[in-house]
mmCIF file of the N, C-alpha and C atoms, coordinates in Angstrom:
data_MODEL
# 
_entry.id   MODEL 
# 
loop_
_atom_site.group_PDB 
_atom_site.id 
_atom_site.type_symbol 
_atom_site.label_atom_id 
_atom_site.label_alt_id 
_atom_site.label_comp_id 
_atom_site.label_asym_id 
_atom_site.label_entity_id 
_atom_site.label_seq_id 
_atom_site.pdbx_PDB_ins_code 
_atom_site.Cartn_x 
_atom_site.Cartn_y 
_atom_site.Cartn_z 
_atom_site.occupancy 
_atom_site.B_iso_or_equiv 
_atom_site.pdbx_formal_charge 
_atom_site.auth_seq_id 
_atom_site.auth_comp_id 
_atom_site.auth_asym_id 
_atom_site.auth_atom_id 
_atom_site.pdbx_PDB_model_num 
ATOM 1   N N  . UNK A 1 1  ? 4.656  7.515   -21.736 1.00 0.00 ? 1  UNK A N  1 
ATOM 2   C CA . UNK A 1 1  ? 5.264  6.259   -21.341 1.00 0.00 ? 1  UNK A CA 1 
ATOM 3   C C  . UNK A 1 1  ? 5.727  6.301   -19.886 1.00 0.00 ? 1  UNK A C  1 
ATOM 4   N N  . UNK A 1 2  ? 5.899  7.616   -19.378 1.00 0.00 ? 2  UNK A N  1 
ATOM 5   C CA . UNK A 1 2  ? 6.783  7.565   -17.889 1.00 0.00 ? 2  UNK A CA 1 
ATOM 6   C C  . UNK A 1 2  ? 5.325  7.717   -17.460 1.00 0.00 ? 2  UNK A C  1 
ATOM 7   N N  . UNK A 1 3  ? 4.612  8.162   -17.372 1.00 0.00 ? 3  UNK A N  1 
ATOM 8   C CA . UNK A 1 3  ? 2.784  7.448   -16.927 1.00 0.00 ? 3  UNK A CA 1 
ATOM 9   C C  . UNK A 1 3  ? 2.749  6.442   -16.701 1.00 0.00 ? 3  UNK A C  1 
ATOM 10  N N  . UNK A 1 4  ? 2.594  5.298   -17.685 1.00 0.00 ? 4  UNK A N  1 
ATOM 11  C CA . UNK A 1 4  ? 2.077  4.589   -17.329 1.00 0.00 ? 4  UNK A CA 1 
ATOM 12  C C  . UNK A 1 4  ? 3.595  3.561   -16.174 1.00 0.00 ? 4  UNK A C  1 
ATOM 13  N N  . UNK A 1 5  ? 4.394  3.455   -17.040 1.00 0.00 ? 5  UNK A N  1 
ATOM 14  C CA . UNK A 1 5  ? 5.678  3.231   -15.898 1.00 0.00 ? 5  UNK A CA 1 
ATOM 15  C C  . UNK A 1 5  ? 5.533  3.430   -14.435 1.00 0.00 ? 5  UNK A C  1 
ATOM 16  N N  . UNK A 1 6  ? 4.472  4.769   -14.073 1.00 0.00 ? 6  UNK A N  1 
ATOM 17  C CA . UNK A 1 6  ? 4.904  5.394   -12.574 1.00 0.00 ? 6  UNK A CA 1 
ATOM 18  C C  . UNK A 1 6  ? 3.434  4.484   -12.048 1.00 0.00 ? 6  UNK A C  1 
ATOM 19  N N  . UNK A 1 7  ? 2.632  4.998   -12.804 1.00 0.00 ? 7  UNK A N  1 
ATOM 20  C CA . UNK A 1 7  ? 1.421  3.987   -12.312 1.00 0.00 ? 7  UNK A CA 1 
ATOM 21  C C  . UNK A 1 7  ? 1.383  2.434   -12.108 1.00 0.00 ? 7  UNK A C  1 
ATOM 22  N N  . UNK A 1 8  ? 2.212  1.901   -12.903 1.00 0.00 ? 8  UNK A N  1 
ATOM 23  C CA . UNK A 1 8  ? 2.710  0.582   -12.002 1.00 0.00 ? 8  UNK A CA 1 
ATOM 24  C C  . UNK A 1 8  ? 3.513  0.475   -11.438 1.00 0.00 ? 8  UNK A C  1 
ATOM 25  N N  . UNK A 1 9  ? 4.481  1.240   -11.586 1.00 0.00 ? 9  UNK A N  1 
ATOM 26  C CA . UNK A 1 9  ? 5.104  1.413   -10.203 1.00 0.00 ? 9  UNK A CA 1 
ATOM 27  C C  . UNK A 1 9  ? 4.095  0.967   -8.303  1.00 0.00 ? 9  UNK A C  1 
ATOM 28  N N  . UNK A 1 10 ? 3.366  2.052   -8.873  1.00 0.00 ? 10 UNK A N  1 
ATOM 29  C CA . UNK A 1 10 ? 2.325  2.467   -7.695  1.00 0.00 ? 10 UNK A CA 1 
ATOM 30  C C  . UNK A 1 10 ? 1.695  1.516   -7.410  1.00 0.00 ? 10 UNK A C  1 
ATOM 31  N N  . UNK A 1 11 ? 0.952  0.865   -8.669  1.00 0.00 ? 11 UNK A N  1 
ATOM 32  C CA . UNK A 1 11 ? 0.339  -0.509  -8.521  1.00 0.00 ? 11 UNK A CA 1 
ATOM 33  C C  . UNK A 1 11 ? 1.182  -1.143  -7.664  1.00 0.00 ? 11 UNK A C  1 
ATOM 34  N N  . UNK A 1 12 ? 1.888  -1.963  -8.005  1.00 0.00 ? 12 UNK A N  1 
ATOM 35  C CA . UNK A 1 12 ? 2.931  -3.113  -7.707  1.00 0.00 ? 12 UNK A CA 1 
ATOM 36  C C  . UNK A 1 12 ? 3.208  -2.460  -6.044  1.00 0.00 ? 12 UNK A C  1 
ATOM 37  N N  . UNK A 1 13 ? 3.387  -1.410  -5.760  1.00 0.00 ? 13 UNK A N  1 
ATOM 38  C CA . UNK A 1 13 ? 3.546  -1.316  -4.441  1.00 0.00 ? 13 UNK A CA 1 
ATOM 39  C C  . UNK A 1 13 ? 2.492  -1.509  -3.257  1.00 0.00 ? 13 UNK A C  1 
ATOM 40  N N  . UNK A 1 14 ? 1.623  -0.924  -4.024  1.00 0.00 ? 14 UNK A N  1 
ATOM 41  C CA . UNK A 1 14 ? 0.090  -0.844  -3.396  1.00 0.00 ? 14 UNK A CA 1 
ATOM 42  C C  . UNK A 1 14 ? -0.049 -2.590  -3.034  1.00 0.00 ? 14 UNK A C  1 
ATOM 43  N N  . UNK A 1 15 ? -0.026 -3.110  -4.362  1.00 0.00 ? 15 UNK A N  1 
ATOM 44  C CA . UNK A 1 15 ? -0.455 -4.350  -3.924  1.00 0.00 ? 15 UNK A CA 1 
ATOM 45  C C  . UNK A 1 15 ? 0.382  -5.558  -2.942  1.00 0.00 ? 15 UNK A C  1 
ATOM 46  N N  . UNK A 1 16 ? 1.588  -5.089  -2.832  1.00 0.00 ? 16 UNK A N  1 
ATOM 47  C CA . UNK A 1 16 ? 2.656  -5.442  -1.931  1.00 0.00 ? 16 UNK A CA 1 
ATOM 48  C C  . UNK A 1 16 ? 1.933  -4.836  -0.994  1.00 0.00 ? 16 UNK A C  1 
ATOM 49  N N  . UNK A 1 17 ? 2.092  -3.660  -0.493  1.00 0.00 ? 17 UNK A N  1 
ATOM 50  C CA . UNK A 1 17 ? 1.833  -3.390  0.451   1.00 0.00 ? 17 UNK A CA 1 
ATOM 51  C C  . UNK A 1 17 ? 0.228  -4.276  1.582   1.00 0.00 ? 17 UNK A C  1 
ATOM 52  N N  . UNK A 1 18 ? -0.483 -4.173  0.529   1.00 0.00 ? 18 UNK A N  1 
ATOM 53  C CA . UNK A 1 18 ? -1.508 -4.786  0.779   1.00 0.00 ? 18 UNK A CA 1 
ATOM 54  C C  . UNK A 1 18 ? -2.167 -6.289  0.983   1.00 0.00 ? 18 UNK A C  1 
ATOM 55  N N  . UNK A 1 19 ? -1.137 -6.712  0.533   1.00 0.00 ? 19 UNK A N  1 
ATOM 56  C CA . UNK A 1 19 ? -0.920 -8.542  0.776   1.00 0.00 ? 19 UNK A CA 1 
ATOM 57  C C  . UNK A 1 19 ? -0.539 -8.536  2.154   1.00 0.00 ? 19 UNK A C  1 
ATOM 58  N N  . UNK A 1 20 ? 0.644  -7.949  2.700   1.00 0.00 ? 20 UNK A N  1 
ATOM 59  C CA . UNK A 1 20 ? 1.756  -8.032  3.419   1.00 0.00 ? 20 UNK A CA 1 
ATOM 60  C C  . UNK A 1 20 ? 0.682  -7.554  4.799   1.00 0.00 ? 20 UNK A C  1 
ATOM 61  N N  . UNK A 1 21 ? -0.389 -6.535  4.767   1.00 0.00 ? 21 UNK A N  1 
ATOM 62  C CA . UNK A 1 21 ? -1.193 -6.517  5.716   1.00 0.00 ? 21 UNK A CA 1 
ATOM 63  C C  . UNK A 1 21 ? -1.875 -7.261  5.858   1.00 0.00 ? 21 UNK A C  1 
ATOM 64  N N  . UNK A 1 22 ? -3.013 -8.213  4.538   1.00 0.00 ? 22 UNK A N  1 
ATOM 65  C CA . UNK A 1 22 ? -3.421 -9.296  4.885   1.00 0.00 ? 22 UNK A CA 1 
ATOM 66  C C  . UNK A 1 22 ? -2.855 -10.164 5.350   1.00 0.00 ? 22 UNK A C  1 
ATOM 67  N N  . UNK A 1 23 ? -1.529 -10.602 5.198   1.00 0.00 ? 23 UNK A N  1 
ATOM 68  C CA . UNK A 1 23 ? -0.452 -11.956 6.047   1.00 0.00 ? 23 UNK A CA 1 
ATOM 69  C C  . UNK A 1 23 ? -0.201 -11.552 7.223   1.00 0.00 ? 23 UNK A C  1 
ATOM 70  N N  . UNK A 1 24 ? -0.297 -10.037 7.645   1.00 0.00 ? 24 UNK A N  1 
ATOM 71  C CA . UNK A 1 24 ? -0.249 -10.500 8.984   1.00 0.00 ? 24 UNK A CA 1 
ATOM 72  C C  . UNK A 1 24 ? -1.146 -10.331 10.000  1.00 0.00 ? 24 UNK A C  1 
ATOM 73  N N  . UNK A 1 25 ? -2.761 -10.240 9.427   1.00 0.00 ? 25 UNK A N  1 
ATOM 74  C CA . UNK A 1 25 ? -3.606 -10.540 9.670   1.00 0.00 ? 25 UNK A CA 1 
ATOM 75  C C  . UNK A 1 25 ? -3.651 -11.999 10.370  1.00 0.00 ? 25 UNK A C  1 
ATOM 76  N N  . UNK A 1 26 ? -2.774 -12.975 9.733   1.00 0.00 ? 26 UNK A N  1 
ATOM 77  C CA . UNK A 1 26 ? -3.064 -14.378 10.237  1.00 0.00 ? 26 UNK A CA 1 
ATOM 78  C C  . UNK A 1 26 ? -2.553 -14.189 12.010  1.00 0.00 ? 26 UNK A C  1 
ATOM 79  N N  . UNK A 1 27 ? -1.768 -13.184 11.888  1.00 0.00 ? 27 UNK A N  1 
ATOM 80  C CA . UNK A 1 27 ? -1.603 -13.078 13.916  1.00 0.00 ? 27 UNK A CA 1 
ATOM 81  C C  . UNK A 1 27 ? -2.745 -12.764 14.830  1.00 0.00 ? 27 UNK A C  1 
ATOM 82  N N  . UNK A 1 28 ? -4.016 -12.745 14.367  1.00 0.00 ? 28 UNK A N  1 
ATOM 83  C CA . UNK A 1 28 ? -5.049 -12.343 15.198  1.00 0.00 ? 28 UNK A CA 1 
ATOM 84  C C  . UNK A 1 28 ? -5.414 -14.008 15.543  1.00 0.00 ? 28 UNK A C  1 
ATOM 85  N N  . UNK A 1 29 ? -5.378 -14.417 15.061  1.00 0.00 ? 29 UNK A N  1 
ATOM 86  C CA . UNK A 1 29 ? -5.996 -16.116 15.553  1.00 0.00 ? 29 UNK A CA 1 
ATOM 87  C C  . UNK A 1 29 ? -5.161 -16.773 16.264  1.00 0.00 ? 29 UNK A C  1 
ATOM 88  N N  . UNK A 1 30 ? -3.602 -15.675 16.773  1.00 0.00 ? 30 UNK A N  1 
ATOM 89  C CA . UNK A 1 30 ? -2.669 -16.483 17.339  1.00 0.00 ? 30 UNK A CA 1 
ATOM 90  C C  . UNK A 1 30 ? -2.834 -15.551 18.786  1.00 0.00 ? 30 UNK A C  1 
ATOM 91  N N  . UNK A 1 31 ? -3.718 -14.591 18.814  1.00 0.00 ? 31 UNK A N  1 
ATOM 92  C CA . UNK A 1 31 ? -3.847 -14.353 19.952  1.00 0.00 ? 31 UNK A CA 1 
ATOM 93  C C  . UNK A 1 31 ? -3.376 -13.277 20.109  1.00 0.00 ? 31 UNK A C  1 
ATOM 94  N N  . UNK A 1 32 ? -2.954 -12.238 19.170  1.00 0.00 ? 32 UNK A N  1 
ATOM 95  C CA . UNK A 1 32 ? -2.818 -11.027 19.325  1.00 0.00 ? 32 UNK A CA 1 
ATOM 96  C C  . UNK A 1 32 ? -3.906 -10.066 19.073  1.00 0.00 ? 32 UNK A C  1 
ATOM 97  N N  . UNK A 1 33 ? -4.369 -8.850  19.644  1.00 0.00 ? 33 UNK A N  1 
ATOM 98  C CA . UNK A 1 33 ? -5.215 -7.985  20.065  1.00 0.00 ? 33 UNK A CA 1 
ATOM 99  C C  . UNK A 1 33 ? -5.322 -7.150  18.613  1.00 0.00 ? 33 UNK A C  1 
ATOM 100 N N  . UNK A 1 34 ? -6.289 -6.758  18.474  1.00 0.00 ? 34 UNK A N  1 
ATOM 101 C CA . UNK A 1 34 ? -6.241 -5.815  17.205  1.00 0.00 ? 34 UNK A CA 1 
ATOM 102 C C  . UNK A 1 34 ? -5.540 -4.614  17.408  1.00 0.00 ? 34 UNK A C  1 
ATOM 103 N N  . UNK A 1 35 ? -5.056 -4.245  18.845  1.00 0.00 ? 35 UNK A N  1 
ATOM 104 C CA . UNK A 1 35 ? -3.776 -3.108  19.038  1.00 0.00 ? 35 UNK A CA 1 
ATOM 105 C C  . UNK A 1 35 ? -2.917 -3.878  18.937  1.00 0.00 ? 35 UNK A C  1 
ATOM 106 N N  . UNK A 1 36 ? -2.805 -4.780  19.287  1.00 0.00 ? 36 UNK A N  1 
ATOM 107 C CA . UNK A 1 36 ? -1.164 -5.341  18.912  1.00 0.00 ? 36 UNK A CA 1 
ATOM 108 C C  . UNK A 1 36 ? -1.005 -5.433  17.747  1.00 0.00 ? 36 UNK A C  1 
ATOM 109 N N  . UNK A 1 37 ? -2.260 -5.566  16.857  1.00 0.00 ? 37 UNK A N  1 
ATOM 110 C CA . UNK A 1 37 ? -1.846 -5.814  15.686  1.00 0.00 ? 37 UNK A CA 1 
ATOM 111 C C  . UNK A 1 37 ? -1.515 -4.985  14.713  1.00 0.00 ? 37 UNK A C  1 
ATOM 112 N N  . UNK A 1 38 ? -2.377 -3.184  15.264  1.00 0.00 ? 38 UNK A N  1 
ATOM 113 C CA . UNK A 1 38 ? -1.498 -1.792  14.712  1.00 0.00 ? 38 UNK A CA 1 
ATOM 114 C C  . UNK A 1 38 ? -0.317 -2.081  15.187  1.00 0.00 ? 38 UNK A C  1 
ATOM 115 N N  . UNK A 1 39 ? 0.146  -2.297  16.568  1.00 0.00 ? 39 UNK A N  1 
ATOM 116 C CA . UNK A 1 39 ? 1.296  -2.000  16.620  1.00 0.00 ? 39 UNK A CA 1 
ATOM 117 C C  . UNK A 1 39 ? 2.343  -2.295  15.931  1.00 0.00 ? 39 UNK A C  1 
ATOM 118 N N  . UNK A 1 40 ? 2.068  -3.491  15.490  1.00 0.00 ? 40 UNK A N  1 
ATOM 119 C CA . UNK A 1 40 ? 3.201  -3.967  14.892  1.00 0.00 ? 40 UNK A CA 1 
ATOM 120 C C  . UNK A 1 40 ? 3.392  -3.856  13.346  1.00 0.00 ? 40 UNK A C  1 
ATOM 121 N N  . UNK A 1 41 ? 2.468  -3.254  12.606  1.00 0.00 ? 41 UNK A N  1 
ATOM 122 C CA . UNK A 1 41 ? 2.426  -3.068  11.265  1.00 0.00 ? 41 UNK A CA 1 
ATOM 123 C C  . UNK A 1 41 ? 2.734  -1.907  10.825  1.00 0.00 ? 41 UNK A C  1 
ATOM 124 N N  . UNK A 1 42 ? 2.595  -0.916  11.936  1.00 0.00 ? 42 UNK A N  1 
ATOM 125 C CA . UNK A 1 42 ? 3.401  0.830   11.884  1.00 0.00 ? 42 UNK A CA 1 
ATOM 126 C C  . UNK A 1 42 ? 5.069  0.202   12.129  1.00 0.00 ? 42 UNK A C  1 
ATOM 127 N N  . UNK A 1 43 ? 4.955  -1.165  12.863  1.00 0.00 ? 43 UNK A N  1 
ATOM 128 C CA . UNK A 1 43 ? 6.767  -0.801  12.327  1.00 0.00 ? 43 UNK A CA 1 
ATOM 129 C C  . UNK A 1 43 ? 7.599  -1.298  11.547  1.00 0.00 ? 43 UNK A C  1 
ATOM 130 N N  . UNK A 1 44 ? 6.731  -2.083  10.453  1.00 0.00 ? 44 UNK A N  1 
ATOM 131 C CA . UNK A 1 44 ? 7.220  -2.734  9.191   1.00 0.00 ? 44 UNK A CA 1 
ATOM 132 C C  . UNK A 1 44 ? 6.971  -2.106  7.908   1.00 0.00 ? 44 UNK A C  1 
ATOM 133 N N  . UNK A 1 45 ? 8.110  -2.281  7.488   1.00 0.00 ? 45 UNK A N  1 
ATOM 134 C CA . UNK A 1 45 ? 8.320  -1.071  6.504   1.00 0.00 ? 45 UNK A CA 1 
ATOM 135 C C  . UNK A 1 45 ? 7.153  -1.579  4.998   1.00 0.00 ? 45 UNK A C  1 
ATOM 136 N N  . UNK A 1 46 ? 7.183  -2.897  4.964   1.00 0.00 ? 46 UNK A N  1 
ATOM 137 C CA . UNK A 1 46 ? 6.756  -2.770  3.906   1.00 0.00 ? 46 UNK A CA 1 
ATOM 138 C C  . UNK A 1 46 ? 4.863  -2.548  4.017   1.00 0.00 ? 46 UNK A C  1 
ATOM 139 N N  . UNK A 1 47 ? 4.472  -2.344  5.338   1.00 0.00 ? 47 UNK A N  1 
ATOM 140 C CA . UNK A 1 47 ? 2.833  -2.222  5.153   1.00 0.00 ? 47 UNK A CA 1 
ATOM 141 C C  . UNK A 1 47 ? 3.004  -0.376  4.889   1.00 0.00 ? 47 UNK A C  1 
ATOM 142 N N  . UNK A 1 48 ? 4.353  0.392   4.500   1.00 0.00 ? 48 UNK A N  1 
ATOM 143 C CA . UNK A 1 48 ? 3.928  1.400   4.594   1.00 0.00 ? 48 UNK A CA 1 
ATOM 144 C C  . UNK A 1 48 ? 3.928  1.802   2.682   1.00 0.00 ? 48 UNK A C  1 
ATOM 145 N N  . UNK A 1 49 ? 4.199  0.267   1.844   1.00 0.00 ? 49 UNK A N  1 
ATOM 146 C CA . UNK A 1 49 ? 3.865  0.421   0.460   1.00 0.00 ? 49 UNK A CA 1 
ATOM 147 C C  . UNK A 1 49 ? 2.517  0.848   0.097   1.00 0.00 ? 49 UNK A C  1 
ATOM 148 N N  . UNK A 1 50 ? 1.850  0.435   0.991   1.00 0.00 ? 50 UNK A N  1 
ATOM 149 C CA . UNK A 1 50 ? -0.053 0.423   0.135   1.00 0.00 ? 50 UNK A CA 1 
ATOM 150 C C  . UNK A 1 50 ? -0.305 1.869   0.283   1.00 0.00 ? 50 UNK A C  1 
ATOM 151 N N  . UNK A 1 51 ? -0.137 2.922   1.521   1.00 0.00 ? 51 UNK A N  1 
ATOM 152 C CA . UNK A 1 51 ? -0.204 4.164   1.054   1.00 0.00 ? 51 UNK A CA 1 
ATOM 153 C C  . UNK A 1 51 ? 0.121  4.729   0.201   1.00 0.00 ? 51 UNK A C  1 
ATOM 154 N N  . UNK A 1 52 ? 2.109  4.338   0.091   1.00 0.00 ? 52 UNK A N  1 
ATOM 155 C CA . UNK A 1 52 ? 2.944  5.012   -0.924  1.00 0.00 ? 52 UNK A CA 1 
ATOM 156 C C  . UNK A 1 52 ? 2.261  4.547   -2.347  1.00 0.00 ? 52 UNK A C  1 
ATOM 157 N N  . UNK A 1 53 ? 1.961  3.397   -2.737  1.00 0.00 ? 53 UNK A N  1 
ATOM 158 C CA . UNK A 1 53 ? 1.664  3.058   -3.727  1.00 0.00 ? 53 UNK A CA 1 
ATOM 159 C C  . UNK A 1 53 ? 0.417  3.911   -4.609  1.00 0.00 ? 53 UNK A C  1 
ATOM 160 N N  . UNK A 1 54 ? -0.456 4.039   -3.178  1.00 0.00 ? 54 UNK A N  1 
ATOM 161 C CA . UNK A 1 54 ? -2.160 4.633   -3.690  1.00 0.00 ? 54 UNK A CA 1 
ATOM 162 C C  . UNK A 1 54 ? -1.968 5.887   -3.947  1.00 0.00 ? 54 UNK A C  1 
ATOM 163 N N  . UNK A 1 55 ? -0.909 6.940   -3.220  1.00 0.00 ? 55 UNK A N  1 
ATOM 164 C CA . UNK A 1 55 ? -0.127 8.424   -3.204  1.00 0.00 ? 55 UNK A CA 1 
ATOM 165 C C  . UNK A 1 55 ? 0.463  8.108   -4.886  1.00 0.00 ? 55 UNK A C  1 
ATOM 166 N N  . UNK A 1 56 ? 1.166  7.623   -5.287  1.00 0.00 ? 56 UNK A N  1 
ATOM 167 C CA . UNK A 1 56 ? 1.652  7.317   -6.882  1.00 0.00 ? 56 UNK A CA 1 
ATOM 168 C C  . UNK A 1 56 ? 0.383  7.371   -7.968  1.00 0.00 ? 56 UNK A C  1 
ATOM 169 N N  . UNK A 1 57 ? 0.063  6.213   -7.621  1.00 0.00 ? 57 UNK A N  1 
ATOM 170 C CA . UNK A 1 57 ? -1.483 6.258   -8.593  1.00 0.00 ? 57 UNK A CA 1 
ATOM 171 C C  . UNK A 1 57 ? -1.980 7.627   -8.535  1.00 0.00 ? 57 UNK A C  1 
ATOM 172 N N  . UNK A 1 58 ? -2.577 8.132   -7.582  1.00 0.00 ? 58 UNK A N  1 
ATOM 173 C CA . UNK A 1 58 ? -3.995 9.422   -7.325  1.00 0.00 ? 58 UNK A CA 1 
ATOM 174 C C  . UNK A 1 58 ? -2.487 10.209  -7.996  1.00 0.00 ? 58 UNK A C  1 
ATOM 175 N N  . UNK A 1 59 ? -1.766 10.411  -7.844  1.00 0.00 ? 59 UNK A N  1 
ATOM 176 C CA . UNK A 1 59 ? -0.676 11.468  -8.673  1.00 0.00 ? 59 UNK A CA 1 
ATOM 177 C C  . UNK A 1 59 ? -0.780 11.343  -9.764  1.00 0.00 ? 59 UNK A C  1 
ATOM 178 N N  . UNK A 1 60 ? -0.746 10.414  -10.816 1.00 0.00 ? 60 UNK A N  1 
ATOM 179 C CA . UNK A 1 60 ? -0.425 9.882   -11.660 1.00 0.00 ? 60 UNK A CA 1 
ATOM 180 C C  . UNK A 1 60 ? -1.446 10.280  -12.656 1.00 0.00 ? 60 UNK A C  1 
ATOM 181 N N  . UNK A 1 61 ? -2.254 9.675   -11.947 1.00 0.00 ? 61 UNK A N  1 
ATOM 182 C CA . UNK A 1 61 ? -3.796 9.598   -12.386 1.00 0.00 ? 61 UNK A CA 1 
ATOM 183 C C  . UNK A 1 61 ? -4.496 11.243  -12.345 1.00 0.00 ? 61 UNK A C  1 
ATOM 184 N N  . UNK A 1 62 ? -4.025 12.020  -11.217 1.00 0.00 ? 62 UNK A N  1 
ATOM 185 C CA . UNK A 1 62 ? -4.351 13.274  -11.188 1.00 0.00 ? 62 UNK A CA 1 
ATOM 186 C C  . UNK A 1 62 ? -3.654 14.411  -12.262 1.00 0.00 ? 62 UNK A C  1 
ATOM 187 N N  . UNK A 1 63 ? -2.358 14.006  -12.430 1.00 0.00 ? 63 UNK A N  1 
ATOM 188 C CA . UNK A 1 63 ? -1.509 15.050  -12.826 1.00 0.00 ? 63 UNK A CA 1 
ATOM 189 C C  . UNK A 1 63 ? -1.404 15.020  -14.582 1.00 0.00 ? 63 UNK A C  1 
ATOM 190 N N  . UNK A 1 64 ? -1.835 13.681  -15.016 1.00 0.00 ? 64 UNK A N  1 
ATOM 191 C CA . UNK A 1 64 ? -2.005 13.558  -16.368 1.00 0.00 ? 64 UNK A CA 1 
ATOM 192 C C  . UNK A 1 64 ? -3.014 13.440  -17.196 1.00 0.00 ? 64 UNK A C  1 
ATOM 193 N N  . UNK A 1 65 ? -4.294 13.715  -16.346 1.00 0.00 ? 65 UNK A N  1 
ATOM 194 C CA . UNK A 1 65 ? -5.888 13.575  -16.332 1.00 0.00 ? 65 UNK A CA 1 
ATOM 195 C C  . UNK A 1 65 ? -5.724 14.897  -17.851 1.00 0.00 ? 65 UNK A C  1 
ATOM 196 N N  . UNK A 1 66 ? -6.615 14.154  -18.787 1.00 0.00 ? 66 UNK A N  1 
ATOM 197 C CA . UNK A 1 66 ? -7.117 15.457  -20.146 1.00 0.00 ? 66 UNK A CA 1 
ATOM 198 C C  . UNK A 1 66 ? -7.944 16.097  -19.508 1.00 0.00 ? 66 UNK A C  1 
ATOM 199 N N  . UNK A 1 67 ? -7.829 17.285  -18.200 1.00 0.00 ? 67 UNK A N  1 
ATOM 200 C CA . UNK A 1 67 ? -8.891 17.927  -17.897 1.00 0.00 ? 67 UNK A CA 1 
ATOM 201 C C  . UNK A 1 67 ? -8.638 19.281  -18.937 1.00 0.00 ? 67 UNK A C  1 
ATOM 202 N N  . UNK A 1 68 ? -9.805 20.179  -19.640 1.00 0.00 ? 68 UNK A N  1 
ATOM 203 C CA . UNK A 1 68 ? -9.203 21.311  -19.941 1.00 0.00 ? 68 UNK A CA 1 
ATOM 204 C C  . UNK A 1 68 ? -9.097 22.449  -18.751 1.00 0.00 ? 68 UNK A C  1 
# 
């Protein structure tokens, strides 16, 4: 049960995380540079969910795998 709990956890972040980079995607048509547009997403905290989230899952998914 704490499986599947952590794996959506992970989900739900991942996919936060990953919206939140597509929305601010909409700043490229306003005239910001595709460096401006790293720049500014390394300093918002929440585009740094979609790693944390995908790091949860591959754990999750790794550490409770029926391998023998």
């Amino acid at each position: 049960m704490g499986a599947v709990f952590l794996f959506l956890v992970g989900f739900g972040l991942a996919i936060t995380g990953g919206i939140s980079l597509i929305f601010y995607l909409n700043f490229l048509p306003a005239g910001l540079l595709w460096s401006d547009y790293f720049a500014f997403i390394v300093t918002r905290i929440e585009c740094y969910f979609l790693p944390i989230g995908l790091l949860i899952i591959w754990l999750v998914i790794y550490r409770f795998s029926n391998n023998p």
